[in-house]
C-alpha positions, 0 to 999 in steps of 0.5 A, a space after each residue: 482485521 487480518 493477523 500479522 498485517 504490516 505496511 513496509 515502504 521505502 521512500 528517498 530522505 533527500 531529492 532535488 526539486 523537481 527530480 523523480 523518485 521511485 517508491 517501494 510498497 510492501 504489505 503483509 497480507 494473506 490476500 484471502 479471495 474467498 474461494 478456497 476451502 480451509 481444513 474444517 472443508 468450509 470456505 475460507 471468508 474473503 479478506 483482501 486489500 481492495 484498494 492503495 493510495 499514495 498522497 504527497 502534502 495532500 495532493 494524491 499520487 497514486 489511487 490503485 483498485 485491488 482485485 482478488 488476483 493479486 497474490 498475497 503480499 502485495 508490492 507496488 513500485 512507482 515513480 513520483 515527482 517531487 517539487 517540495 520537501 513533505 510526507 508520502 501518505 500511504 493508505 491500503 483499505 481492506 474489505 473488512 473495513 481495516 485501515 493500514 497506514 504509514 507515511 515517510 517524510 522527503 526532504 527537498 534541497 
């Protein structure tokens, strides 16, 4: 698990049914790709996201595949309809098998 990792996410409180809202993702993370030499003149190991999702009340919304290029910090921005009050899901996966999550509830008036 890489140090400091922590998911931030910016989702709508409220919408209209049938409106789209955009959502902002934000992770902390180094996004080491394995290729550089630390100060000991060894490879740094690779630890990268290799993988976003966002789902709304189960249905996916989002399915992003990471390579080693992005940079560190990774941040998404996308648009999403929403049709029924419920929660984003979102879910990054690092190689080392990590698991980072965190979800925001939308109310549809």
């Amino acid at each position: 698990m890489a140090d400091n990792v922590k998911p931030r996410v910016k989702v709508p409180s409220k919408a209209s049914a049938g409106e789209v809202v955009t959502i902002k993702t934000l992770i902390s993370h180094p996004m080491e790709s394995g290729q550089r030499k630390g100060k000991d003149g060894n490879l740094i190991p690779r630890s990268i996201i290799n993988r976003f999702t966002c789902d709304l009340n189960g249905a996916n919304v989002i399915d992003i595949t990471i390579e080693p290029a992005v940079s560190t910090n990774p941040y998404f921005e996308f648009d999403a309809k929403v049709d029924a009050s419920g929660e984003f899901k979102f879910t990054w996966y690092d190689d080392d098998g990590s698991v980072y999550e965190d979800a925001k509830s939308i109310e549809v008036a």
